[in-house]
N, C-alpha and C positions, 0 to 999 in steps of 0.2 A: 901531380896531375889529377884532374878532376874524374873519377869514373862516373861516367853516365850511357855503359854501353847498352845495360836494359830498356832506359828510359828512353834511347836510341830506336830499340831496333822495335818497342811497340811504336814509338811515332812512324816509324820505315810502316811497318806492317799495316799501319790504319791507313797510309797514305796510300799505299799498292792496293790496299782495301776498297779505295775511294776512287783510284782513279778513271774505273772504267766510266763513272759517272759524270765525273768535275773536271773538268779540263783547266780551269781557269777562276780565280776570284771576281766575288764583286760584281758591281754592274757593268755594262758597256762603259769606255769612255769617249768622252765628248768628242766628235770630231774637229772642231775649231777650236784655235788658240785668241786670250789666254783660258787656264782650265786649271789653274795651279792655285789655289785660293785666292782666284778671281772666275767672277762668273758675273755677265750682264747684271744681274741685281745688284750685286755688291759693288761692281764696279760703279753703276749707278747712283749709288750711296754715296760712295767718296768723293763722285765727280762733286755731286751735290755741296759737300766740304769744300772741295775743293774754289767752285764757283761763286763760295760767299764767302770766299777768305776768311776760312777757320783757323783760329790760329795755331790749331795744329798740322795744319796743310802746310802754314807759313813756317813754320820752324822746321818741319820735313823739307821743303822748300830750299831753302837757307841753307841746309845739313848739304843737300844735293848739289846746289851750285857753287858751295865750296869743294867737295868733293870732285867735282867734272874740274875742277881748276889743277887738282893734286897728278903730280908723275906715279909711277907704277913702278915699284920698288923690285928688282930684279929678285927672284927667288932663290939664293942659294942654301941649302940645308948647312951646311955649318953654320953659319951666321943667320938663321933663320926667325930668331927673335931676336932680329934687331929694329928697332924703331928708331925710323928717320923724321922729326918733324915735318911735317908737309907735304907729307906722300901715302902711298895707298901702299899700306907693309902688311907681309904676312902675320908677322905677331904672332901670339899663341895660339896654336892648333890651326890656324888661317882666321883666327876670328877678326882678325883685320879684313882680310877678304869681304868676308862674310858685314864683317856692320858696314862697308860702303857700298857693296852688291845691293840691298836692300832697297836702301832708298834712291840712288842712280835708278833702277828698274822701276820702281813704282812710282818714281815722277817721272819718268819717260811716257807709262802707263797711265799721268795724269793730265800731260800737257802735249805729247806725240812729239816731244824737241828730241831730237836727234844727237844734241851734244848731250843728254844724257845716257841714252843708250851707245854712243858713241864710246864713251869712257868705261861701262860696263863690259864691254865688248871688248875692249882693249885689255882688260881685265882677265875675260875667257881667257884670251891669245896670248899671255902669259902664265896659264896653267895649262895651255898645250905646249909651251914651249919649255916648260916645267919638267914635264914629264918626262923630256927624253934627254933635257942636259946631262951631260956625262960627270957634272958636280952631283947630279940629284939621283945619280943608281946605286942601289947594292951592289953587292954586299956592304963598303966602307959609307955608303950616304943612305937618305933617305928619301924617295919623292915628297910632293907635298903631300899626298892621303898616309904616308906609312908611319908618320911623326906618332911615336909612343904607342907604338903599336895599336896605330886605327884611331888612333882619338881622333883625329881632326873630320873622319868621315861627316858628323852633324855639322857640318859647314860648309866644307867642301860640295858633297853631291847637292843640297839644297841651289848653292850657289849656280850650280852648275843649270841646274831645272828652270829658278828662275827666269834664266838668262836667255833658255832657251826659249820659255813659255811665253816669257813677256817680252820678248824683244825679236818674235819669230819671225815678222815679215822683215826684218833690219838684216838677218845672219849670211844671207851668199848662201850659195851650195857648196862651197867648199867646206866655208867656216861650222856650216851645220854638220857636213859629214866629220870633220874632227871633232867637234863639241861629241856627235854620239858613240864616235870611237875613245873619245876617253872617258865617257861615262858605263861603257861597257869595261874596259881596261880597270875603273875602279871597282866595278860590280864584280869583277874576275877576281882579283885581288882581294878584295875584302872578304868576299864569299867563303874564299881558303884559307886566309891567313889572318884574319883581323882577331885580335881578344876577342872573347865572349859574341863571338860569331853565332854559336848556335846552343850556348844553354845560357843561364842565370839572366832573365827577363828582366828582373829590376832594374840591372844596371845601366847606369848610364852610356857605357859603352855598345851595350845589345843595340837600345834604344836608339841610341844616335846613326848604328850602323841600319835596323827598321828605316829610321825618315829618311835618310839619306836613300835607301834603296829605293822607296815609296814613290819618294817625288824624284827622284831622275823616268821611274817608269812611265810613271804618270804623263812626263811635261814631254818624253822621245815617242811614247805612243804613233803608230802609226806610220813613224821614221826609221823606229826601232826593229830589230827582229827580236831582240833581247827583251824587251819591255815590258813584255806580258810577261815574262819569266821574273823581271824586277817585282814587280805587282804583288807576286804571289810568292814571291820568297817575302817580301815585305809583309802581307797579308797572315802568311802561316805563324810569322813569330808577333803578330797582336793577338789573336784569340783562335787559332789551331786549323782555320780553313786550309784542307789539304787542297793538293795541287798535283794533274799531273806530270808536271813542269817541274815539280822540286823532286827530288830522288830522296831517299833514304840518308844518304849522307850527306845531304842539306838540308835535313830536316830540322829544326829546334828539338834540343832535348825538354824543353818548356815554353812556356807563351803567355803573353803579358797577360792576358783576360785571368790564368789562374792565381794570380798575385791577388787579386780580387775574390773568384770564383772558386776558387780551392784547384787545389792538385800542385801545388805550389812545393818544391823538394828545398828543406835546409841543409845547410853542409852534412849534417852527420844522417842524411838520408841518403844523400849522394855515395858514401864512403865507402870499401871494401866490404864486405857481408855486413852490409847494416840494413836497420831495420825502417824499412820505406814506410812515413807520415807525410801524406799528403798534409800541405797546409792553404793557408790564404791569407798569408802574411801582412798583407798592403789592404783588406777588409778595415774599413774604418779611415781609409785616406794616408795616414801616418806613412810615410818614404823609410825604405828598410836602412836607405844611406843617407837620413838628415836631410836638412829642406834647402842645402845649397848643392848639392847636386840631387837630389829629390826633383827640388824646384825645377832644375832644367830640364829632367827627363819627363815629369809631368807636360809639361812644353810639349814638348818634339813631340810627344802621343796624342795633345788633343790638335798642334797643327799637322799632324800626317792626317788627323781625323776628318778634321776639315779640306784636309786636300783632298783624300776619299771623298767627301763631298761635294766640293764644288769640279770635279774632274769626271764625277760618274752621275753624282745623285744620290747614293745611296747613304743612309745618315746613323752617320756610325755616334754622331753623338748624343743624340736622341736614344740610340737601342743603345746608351753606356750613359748615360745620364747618373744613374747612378753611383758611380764612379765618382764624375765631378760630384756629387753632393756629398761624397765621402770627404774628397781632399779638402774643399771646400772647409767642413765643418773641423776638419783637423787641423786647419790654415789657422781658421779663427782661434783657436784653442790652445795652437802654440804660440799665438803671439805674446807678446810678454807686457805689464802692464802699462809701459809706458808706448804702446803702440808701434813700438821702432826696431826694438830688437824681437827676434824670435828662438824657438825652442834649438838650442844648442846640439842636441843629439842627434850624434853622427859626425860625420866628419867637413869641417869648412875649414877649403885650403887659404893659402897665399895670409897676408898681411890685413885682412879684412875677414871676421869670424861674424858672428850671428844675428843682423841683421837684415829685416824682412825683404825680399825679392816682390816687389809693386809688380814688375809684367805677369807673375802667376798669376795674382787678384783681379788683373785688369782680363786675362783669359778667364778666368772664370767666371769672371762676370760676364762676358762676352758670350762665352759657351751654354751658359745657367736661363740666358736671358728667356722669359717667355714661360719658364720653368717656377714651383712652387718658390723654389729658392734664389727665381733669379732680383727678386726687389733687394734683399739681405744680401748676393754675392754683389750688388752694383754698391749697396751703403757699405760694404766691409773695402771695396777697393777703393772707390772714391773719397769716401769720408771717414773711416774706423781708422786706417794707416798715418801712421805721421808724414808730410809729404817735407817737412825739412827735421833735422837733425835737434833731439830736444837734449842733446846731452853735450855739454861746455866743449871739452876735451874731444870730443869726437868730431872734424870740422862738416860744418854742412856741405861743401865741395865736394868731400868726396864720399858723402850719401851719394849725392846728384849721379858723380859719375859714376858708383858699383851698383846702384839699388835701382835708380829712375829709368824705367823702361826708354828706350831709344827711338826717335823723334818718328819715327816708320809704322813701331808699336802700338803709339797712341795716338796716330792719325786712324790707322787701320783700325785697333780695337776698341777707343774709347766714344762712347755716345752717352753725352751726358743728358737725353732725353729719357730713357731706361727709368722705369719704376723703380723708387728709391727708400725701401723701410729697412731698418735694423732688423734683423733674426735676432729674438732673444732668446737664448741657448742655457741652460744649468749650467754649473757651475764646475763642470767636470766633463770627462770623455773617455770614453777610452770604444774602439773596433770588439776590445773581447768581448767571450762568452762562452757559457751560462755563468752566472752567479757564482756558482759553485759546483766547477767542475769535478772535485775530487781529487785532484791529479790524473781525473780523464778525458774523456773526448772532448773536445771546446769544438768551436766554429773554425778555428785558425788563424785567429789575427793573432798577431802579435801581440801580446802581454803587455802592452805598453800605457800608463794610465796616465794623465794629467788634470789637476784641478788647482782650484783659483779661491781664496776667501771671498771674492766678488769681483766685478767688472771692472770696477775705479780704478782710477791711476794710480790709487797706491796699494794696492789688491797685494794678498802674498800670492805665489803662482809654484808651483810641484808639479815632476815629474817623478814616476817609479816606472823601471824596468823591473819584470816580475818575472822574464824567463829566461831561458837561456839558448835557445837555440840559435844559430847563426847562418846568415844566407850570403852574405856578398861582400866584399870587400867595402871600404868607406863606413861600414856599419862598422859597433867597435864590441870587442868581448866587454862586456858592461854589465851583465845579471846582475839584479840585486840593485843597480845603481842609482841613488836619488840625485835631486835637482831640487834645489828650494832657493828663488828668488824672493823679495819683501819690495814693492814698487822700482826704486833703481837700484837697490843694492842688494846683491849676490849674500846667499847664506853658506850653502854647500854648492860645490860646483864640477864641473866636465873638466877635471885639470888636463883632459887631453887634446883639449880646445882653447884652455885660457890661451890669451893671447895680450904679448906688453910686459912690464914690468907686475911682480903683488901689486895689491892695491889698486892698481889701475881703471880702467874701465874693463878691461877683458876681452875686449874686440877690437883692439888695433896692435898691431906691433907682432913679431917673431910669437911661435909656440915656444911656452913654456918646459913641452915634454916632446923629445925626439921622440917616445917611445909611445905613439898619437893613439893607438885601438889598443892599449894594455890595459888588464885587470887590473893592474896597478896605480894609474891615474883615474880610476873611477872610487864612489863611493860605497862599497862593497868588500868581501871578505881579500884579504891577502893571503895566497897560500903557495910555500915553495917546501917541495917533498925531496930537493934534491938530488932531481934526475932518477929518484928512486923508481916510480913512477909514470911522471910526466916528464913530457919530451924537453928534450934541451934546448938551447937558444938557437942550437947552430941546427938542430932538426929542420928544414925546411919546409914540411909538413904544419910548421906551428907556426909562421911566417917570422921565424926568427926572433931578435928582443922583444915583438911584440907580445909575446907571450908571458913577460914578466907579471907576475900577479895570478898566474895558476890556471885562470880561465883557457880556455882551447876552443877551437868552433864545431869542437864535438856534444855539444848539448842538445837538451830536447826541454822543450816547453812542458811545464809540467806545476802547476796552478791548482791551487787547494780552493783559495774561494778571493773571491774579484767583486766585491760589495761596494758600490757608488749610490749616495741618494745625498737629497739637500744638506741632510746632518752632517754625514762623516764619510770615507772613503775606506774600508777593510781589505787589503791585499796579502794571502798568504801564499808563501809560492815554496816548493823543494827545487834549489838550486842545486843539488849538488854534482849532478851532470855538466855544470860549465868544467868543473873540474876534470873530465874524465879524459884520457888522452888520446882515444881513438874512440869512432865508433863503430868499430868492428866487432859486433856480435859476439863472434868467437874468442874475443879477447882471454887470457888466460891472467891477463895482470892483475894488480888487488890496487885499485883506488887507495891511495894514506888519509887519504879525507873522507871520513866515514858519511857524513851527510851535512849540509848548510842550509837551514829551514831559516825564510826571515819573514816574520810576520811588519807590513808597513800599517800603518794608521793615519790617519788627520781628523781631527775632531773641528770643522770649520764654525761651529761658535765661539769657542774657546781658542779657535787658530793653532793649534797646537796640533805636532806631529809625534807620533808614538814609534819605534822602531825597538823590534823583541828578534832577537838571534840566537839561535841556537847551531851549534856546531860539536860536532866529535872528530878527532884526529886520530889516528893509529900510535902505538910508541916506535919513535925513531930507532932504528938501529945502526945509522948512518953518523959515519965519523964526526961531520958535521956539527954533530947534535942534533937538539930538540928540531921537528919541524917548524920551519915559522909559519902561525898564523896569527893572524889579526886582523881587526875591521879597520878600514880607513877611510878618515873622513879630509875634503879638500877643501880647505879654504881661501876665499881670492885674500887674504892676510892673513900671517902670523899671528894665532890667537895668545890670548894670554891664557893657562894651563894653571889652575888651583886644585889643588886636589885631584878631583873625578870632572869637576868643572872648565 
């Protein structure tokens, strides 16, 4: 269990603080429908697309009136990912739902035809009929929002808003009083029982459960009694506007603005008597959980953002701009040199690993636009990305279908009219700072460094993890850990991402390592003290096997000197805290690993990377024997071993 009761009860306390003043977030909202990221102007925009048969009207188009043709796949939770050719299926988390909601509503919203709002509607009326089948209750089932504990909230409630917002004069008084009773039903439910309901901001799960809440309030406004209360429970977990509609024990233990802004808690702040370091982990753009669920929760924040905007006015991306210029520059920076794949670090599920996500690029070029950075984010999404597959064995079909934003996205987001120049960026990055912290105070980003011998296609390209601290799950215990790519071909690698067969390309096919966030599939020290110590496998504090390889999510960032310029990159970091096994203060146990200093290097004219480790171990006394340590290095093949060579 996570304790977050102090960080609790100052949030309760500011918010009782606040409330005689702040009733409510944010602007007014709009009285007329739609108001859901559509507004007269923008709506205007598209008609305009629309009216000159743009061919991304036309393929939105196309998407839609095959879609209005498809049956509506009955909902039952056991069998709930199943996919029936031909029909409108739940699929995973509802994202069936969810990708034909979309464009049914906003060609309804394009052309006023009634069979496509008809078939959305029909849509609704199968997730109120969802809701109460006696296949789809607890305890032995699941409704559709309870799948995996709250995943599927980022599709669901949006779905739900749309449907309302743009299809509002279409709904009946019946139909609308159940659409807002099950939007409040899911607001009830998620509020109390979903994951990461009320602390760890980054997550993709927090995130999803914000837009979800966001845009049901937004789109019931008015209907709703609940809806201001949505608004501001949405509102308090973006950047800490109290409310006094959220109580104390709806308050967020954190809020997304301090991922950026500081006040941001890692696991071993969170911990029994541990020692609270605000951080701002996500400063510099970099996603704490990798850029395939990164990518989507960046999503969900800047369109809840835009929904705050075209719902009230008030312009949340404009006063957070900065934000986009961070992710932005860290987008660029992870991509990899053949423009196709991207920065591996973190966790990417399923049969498909690290490959660049085009709808973030196309947001933020969308978001940017207007902005110093907006000519550079429109030339990185339109023109920097490879828009089909450059690698033999990788097919371009199914880029098209995991990576190519969805026929909705790029009607709505793309305008190839946009100021269009390259940003030309050094040849490195990284959120940290200062220079040369000591092993003290920094800014709070994350430690996380990457750099490139140049821009070209066959550029070499490096990552270094320099610290250790841990924030959230899909993030992996990794301190210490390098990344060195050479144009298409892997040097050292994430073996807890490889994916396929060695040898292979490394992004198609089964993981190679069930044991996916282990110290042990990274490139960094190995250390087993044999339970002497550090917790065991079966401890569930240490999230079980993944603990293999020593590291724990009890570390602390702790950075000697972080030196980037044209010449060379100098990163020296004390690791030795990933090894520690609690971070509880009061600890009385003695660490077997005296200390793990790794100094990284890249000398970029000579292309050449320097790596100096130093380490001490305690003497075993454990039947076992010797402790094991060792450095371990991952490669996508079986090297051939001479010597020290």
């Amino acid at each position: 269990m996570r304790n977050t009761s102090i960080v609790h009860a100052l949030v309760a306390l500011a918010v009782l603080f606040s409330a005689t003043t702040l009733a409510a977030s944010g602007l007014p909202v709009v009285a007329t429908h739609p108001r859901v990221l559509l507004t007269p102007a923008i709506k205007a925009t598209l008609m305009a697309r629309k009216n000159a048969n743009d061919p991304r009207w036309l393929a939105l188009k196309a998407r839609a009136d095959v879609l209005k043709t498809y049956p509506i796949l009955k909902y039952v939770d056991s069998i709930r990912t199943t996919e029936v050719p031909n029909t409108i299926f739940y699929d995973y988390q509802g994202e069936g739902w969810w990708d034909a909601a979309v464009p049914l509503g906003l060609a309804f919203q394009m052309t006023g035809d009634v069979s496509y709002s008809d078939k959305l509607l029909a849509l609704v009326d199968e997730m109120i009929r969802a809701q109460s089948d006696p296949d789809n209750m607890p305890p032995l089932h699941n409704s559709p929002l309870q799948a995996d504990n709250y995943y599927p909230t980022r599709n669901l409630g949006p779905l739900l808003a749309i449907a309302y917002d743009w299809c509002y004069d279409e709904l009946g008084a019946t139909r609308k009083a159940a659409m807002v009773s099950l939007m409040n039903i899911y607001y009830d439910d998620l509020r109390e029982n979903a994951y990461e309901a009320n602390d760890h901001a980054d997550g993709n799960y927090y995130v999803g459960h914000l837009f979800c809440t966001g845009m049901m309030g937004y789109a019931s406004y008015g209907d709703n009694p609940k809806a201001q209360e949505m608004i501001d429970w949405a509102r308090i977990r973006l950047d800490g506007t109290p409310s006094a509609l959220i109580d104390g024990l709806h308050s967020p233990a954190d809020y997304f603005s301090q991922l950026f802004e500081g006040g941001a808690l890692s696991e071993a702040s969170r911990g029994y008597n541990a020692e609270i370091i605000p951080a701002a982990p996500m400063k510099g753009g970099v996603h704490i959980q990798g850029w395939a669920y990164g990518s989507a929760t960046y999503i969900w924040i800047m369109d809840y953002m835009l929904t705050v905007k075209s719902a009230t006015g008030e312009d949340l991306i404009t006063k957070n701009s900065s934000w986009l210029s961070q992710i932005f520059r860290a987008y660029k920076h992870g991509l990899m040199p053949n423009r196709f794949e991207i920065d591996p670090n973190g966790d990417f599920g399923g049969r498909v690993g690290a490959v660049v996500f085009r709808n973030l690029a196309y947001r933020l070029a969308y978001t940017l636009a207007g902005t110093a950075d907006g000519p550079g984010a429109q030339h990185f999404a339109y023109e920097e990305i490879a828009t089909t597959s450059p690698i033999s064995d990788f097919p371009d079909y199914l880029y098209q279908d995991t990576r190519k934003p969805p026929e909705w996205e790029d009607f709505y987001f793309t305008d190839t009219t946009r100021p269009s120049t390259e940003l030309t960026l050094p040849p490195y990055y990284t959120g940290f700072g200062p220079v040369y912290p000591q092993a003290g105070a920094t800014n709070g980003a994350l430690p996380y460094f990457m750099m490139r011998s140049d821009w070209g296609p066959k550029a070499t390209w490096a990552s270094f993890h320099g610290g250790a601290a841990f924030y959230d799950d899909h993030q992996h215990t990794d301190a210490g850990h390098i990344q060195i790519k050479h144009a298409d071909d892997y040097l050292v690698i994430d073996a807890a991402n490889w994916k396929g067969d060695t040898a292979s390309n490394g992004i198609t096919g089964d993981s190679q390592n069930s044991q996916y966030d282990a110290a042990a599939a990274a490139n960094t020290l190995f250390f087993d003290d044999f339970g002497d110590y550090q917790r065991s496998d079966t401890d569930m504090n240490a999230d079980g096997p993944v603990f293999c390889g020593g590291q724990s999510r009890a570390g602390r960032d702790e950075v000697i000197a972080a030196e980037m310029t044209d010449n060379y990159s100098y990163i020296r970091s004390d690791l030795s805290t990933a090894y520690n096994a609690t971070s509880d203060t009061t600890d009385t146990g003695i660490r077997k690993l005296v200390y793990f200093y790794r100094s990284f290097a890249y000398i970029r004219p000579a292309n050449i990377f320097v790596v100096y480790d130093q380490t001490k171990v305690l003497k075993s006394t454990n039947p076992a024997g010797e402790y094991r340590s060792h450095i371990r290095w991952h490669f996508p093949d079986r090297p051939v071993v001479t010597g020290n060579t």
